[in-house]
MOPAC internal coordinates of N, CA, C and O (Angstrom, degrees):
PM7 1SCF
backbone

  N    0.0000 0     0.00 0     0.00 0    0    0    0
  C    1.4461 1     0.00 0     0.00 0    1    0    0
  C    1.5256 1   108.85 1     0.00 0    2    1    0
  O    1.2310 1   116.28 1   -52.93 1    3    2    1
  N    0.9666 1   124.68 1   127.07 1    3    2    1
  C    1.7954 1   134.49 1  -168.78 1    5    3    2
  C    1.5990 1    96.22 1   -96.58 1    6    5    3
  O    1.2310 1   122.91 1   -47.60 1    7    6    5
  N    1.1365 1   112.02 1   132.40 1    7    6    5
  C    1.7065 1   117.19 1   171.90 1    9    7    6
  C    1.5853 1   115.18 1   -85.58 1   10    9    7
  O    1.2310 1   114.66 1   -69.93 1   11   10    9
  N    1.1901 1   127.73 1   110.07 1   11   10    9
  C    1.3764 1   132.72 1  -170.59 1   13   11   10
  C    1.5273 1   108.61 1   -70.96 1   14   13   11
  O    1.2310 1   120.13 1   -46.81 1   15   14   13
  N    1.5591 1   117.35 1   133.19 1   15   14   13
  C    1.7340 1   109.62 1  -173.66 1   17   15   14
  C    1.6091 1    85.69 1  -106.24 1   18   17   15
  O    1.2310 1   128.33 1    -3.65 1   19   18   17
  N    1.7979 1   101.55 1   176.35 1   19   18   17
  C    1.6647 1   106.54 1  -178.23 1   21   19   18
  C    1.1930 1   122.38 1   -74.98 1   22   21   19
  O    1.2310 1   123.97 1  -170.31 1   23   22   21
  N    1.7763 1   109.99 1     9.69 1   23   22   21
  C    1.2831 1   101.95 1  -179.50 1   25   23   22
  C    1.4664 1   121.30 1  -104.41 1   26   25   23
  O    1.2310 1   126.20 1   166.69 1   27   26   25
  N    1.8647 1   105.70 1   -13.31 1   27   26   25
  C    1.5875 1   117.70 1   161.70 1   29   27   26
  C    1.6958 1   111.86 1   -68.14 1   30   29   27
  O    1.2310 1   130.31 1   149.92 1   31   30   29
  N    1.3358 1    97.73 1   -30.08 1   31   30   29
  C    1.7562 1    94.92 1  -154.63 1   33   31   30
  C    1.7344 1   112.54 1   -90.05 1   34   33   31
  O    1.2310 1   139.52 1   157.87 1   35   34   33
  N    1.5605 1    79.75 1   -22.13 1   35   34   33
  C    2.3006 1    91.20 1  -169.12 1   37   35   34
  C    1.6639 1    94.69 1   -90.26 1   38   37   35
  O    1.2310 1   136.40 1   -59.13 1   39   38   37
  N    1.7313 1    85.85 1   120.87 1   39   38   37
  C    1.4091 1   123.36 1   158.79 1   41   39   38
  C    1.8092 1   108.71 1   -56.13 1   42   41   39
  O    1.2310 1   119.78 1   -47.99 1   43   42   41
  N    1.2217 1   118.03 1   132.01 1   43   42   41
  C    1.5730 1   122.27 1   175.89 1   45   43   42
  C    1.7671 1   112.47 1   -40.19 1   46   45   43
  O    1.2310 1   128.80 1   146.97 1   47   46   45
  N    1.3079 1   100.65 1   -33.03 1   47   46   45
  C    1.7037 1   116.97 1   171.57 1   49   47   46
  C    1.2151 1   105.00 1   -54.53 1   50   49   47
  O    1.2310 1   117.74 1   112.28 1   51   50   49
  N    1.5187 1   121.92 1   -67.72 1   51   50   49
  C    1.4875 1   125.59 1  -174.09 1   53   51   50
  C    1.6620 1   116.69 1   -57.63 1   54   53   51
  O    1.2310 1   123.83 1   145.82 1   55   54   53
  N    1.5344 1   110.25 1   -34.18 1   55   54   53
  C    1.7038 1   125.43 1  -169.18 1   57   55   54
  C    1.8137 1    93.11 1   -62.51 1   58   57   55
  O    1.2310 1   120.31 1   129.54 1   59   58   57
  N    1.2681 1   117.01 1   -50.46 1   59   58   57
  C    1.7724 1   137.09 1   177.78 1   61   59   58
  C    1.1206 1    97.83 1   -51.41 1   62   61   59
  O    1.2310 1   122.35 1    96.85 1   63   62   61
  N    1.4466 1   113.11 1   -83.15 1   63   62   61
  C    1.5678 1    96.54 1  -177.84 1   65   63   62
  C    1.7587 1   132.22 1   -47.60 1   66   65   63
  O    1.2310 1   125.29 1   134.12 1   67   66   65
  N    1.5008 1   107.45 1   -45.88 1   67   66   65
  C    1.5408 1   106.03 1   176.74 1   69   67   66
  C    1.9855 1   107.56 1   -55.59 1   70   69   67
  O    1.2310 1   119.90 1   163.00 1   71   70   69
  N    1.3804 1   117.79 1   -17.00 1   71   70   69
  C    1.4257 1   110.73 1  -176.76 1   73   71   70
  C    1.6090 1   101.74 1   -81.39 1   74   73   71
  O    1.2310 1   127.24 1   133.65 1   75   74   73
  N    1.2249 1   103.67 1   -46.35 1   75   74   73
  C    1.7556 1   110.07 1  -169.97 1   77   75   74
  C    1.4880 1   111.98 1   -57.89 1   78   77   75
  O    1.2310 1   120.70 1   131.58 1   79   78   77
  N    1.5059 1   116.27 1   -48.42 1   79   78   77
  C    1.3955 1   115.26 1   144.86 1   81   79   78
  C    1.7412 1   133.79 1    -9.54 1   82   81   79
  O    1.2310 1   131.35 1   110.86 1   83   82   81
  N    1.5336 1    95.69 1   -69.14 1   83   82   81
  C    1.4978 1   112.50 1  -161.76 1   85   83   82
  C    1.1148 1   105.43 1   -97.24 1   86   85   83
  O    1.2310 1   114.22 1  -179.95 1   87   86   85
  N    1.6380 1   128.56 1     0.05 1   87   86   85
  C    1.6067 1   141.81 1   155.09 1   89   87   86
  C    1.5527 1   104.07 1   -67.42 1   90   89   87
  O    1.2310 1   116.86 1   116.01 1   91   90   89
  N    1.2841 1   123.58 1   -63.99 1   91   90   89
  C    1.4973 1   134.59 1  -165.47 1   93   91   90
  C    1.3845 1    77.09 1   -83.68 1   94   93   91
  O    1.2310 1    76.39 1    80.65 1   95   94   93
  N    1.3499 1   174.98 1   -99.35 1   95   94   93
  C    1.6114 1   142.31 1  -135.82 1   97   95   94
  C    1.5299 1   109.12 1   -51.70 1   98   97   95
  O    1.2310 1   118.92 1   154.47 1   99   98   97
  N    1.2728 1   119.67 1   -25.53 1   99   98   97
  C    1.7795 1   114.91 1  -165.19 1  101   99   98
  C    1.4743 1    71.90 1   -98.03 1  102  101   99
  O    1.2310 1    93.88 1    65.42 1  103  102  101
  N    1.0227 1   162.72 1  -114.58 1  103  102  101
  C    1.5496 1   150.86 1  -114.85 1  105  103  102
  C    1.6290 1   102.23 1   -50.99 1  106  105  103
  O    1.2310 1   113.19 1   171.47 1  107  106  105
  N    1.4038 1   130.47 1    -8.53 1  107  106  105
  C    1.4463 1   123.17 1  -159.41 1  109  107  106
  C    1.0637 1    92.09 1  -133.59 1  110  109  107
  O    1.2310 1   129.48 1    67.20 1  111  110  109
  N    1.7402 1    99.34 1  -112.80 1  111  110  109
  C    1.7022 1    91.87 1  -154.76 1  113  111  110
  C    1.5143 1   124.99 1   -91.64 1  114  113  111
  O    1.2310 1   129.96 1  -150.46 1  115  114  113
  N    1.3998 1    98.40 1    29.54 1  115  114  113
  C    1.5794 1   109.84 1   158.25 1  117  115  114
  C    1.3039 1   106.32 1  -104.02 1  118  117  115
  O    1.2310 1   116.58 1   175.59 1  119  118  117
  N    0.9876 1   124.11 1    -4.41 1  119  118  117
  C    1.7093 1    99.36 1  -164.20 1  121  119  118
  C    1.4607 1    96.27 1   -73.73 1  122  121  119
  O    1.2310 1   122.45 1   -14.64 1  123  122  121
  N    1.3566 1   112.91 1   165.36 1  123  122  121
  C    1.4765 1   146.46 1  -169.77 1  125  123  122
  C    1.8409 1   108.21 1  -103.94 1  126  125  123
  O    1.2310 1   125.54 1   -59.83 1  127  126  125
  N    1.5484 1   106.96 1   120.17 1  127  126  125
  C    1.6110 1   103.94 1   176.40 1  129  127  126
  C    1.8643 1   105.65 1   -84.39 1  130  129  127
  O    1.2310 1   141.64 1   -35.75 1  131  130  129
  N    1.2462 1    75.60 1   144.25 1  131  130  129
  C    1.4173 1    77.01 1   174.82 1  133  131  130
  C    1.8506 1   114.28 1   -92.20 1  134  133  131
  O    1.2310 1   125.23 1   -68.84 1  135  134  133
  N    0.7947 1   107.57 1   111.16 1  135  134  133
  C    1.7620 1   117.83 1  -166.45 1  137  135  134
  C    1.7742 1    98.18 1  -100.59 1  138  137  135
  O    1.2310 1   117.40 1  -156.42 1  139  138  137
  N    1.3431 1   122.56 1    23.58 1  139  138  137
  C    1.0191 1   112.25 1  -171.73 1  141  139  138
  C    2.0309 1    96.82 1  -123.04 1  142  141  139
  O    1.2310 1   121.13 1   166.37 1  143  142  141
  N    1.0565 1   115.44 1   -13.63 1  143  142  141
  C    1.5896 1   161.82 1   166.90 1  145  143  142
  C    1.5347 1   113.76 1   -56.15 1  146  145  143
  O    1.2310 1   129.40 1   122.36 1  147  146  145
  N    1.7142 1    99.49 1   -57.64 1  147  146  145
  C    1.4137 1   108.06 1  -166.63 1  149  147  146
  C    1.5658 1    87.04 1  -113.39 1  150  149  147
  O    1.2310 1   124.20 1   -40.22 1  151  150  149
  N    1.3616 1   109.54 1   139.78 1  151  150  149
  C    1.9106 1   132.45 1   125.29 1  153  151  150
  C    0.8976 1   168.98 1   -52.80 1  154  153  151
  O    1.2310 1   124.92 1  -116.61 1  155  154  153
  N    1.2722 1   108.16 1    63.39 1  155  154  153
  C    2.0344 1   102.22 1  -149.03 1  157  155  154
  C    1.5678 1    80.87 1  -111.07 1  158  157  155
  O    1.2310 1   132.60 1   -26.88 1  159  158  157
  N    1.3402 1    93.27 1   153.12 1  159  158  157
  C    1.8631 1    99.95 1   156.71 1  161  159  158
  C    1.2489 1   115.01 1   -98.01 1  162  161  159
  O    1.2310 1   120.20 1  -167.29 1  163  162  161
  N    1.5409 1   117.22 1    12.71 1  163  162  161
  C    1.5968 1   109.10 1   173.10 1  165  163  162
  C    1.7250 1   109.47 1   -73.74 1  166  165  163
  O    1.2310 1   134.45 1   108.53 1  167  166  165
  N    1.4029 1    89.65 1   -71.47 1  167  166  165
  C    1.8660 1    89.73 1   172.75 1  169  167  166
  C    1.5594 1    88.78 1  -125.82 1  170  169  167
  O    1.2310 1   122.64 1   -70.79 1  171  170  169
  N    1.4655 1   112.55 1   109.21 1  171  170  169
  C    1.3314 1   120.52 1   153.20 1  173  171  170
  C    1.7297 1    97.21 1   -99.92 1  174  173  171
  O    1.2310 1   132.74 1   -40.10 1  175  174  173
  N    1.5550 1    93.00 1   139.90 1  175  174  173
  C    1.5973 1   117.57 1   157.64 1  177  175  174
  C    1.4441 1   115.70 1  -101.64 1  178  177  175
  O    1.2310 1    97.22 1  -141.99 1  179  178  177
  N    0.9966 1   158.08 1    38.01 1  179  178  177
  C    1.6969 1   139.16 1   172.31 1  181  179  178
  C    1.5777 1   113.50 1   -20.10 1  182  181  179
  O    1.2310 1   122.73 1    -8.71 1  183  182  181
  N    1.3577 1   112.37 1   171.29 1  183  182  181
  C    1.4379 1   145.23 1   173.51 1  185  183  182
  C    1.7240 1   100.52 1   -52.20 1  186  185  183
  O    1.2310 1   118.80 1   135.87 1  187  186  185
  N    1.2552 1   119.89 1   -44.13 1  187  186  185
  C    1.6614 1   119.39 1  -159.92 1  189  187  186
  C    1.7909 1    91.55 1   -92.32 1  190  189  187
  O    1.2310 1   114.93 1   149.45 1  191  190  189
  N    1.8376 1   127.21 1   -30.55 1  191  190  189
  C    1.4592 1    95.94 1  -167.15 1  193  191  190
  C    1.7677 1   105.20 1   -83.99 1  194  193  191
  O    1.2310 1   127.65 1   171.14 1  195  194  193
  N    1.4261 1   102.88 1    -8.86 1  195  194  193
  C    1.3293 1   103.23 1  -169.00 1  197  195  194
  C    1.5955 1   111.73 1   -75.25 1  198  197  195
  O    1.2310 1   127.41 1   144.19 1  199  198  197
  N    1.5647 1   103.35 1   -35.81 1  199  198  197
  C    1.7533 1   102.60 1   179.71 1  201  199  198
  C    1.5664 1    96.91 1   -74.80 1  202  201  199
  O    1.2310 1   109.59 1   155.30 1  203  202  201
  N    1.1678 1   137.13 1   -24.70 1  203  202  201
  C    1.5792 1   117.74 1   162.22 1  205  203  202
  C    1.1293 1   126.77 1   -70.56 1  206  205  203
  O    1.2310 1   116.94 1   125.89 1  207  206  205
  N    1.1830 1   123.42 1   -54.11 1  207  206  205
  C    1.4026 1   110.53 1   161.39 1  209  207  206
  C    1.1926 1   116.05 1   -48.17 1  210  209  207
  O    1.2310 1    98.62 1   150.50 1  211  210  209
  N    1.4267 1   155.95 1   -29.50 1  211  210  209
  C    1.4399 1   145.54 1   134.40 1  213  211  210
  C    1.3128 1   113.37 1   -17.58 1  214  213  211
  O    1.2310 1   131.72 1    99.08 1  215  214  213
  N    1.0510 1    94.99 1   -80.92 1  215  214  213
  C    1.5079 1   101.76 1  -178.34 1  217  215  214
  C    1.4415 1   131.06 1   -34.66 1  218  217  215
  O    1.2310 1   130.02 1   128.86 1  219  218  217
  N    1.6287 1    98.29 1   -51.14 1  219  218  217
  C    1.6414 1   107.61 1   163.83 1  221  219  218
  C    1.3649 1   119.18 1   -85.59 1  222  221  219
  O    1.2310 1   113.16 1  -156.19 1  223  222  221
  N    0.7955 1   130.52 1    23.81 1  223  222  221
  C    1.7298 1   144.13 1   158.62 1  225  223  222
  C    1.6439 1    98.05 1   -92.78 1  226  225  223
  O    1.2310 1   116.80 1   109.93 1  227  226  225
  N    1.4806 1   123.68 1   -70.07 1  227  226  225
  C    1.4743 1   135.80 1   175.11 1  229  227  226
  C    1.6079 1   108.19 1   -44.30 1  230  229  227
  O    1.2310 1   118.75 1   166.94 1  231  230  229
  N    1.1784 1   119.98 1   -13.06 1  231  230  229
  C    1.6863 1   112.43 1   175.07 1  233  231  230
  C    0.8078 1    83.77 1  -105.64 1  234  233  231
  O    1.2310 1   100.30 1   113.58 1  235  234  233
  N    1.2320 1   153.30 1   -66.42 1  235  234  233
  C    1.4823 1   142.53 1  -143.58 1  237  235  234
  C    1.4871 1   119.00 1   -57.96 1  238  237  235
  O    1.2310 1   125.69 1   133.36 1  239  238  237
  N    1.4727 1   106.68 1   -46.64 1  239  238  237
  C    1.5438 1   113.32 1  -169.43 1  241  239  238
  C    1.8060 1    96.19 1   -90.60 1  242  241  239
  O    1.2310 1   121.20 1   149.93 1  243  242  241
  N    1.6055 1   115.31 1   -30.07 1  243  242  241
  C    1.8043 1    97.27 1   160.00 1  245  243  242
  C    1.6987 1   121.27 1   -63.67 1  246  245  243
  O    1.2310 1   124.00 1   151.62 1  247  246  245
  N    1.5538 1   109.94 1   -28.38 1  247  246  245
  C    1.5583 1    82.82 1   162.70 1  249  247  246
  C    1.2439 1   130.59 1   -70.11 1  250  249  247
  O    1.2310 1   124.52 1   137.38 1  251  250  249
  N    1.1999 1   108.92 1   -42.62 1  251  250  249
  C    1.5671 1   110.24 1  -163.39 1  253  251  250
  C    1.7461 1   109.77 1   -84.50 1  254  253  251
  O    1.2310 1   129.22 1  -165.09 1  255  254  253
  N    1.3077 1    99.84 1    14.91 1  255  254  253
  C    1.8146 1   103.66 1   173.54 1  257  255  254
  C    1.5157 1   107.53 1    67.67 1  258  257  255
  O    1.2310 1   114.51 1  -140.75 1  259  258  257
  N    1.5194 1   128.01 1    39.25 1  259  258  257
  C    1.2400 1   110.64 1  -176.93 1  261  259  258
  C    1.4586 1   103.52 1  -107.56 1  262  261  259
  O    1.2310 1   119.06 1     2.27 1  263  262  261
  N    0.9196 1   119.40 1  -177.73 1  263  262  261
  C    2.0035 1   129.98 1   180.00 1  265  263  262
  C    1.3418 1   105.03 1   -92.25 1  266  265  263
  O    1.2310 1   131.54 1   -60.51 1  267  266  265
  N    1.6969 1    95.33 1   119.49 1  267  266  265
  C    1.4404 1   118.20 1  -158.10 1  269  267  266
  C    1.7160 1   108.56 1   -62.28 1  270  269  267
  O    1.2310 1   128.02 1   163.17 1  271  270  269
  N    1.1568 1   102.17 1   -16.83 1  271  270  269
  C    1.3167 1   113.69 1   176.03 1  273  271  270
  C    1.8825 1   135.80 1   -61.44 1  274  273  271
  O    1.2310 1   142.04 1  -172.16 1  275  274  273
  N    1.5280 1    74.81 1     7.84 1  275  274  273
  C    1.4275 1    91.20 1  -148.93 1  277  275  274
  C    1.7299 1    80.36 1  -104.00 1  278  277  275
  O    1.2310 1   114.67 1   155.68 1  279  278  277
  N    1.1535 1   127.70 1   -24.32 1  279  278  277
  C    1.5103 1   127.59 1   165.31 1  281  279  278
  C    1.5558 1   113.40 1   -50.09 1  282  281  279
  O    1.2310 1   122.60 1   135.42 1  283  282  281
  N    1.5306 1   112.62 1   -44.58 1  283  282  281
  C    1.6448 1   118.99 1  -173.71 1  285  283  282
  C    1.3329 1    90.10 1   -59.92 1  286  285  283
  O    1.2310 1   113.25 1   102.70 1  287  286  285
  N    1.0549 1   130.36 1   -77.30 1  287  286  285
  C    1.2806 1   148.13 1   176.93 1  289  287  286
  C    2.0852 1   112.30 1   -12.22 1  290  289  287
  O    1.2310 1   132.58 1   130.35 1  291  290  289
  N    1.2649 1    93.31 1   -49.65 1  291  290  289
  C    1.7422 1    94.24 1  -162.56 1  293  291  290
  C    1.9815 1    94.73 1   -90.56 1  294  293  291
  O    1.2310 1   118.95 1   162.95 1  295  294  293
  N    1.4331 1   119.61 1   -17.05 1  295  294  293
  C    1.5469 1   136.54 1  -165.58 1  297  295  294
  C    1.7261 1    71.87 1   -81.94 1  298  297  295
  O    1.2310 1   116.52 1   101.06 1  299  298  297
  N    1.0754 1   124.23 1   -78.94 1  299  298  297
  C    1.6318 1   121.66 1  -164.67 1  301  299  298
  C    1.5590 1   132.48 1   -31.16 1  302  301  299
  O    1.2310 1   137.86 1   138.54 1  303  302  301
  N    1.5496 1    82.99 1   -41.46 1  303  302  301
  C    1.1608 1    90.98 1   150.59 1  305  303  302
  C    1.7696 1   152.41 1   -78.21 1  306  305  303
  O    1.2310 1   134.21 1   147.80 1  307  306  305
  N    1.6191 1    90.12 1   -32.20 1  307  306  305
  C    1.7324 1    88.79 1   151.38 1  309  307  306
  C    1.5748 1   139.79 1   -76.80 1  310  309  307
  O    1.2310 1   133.29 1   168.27 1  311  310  309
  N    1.3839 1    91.92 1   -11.73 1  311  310  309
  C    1.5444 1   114.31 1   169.92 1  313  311  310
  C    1.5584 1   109.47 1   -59.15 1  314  313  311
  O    1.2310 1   119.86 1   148.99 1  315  314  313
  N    1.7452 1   117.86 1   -31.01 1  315  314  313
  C    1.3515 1    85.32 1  -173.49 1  317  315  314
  C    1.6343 1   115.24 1  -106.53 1  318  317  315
  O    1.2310 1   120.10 1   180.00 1  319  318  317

């Protein structure tokens, strides 16, 4: 018995709908604030703490041998 993936089984109808979906999630409650925009002196981020904290994310995961990728990953999250 062969296991069918969504890309044998989805009709061009279904491919449309799963995009229109994941269009209206990125216009909403994915979108990302831009905190670089706004000013607060409660928690301001600027341009200079964010490339350090990069930076010290990028040493961290080169010491400990982890997949650098894992920086995009933790930035995404302060992004929102």
């Amino acid at each position: 018995m062969r296991n069918n993936t969504i890309h044998e089984t989805s009709t061009l109808e279904d491919v449309e709908q799963i995009l229109a979906v994941m269009r209206r999630n990125e216009s909403g409650c994915y979108r990302c604030q831009d905190y670089l925009a706004k000013k607060t002196l409660a928690d301001e981020i600027d341009e200079g703490w964010r490339q350090k904290m990069c930076e010290w994310m990028y040493g961290v995961v080169d010491h400990c041998n982890f997949r650098r990728d894992i920086v995009a990953v933790a930035t995404a999250y302060i992004d929102m």
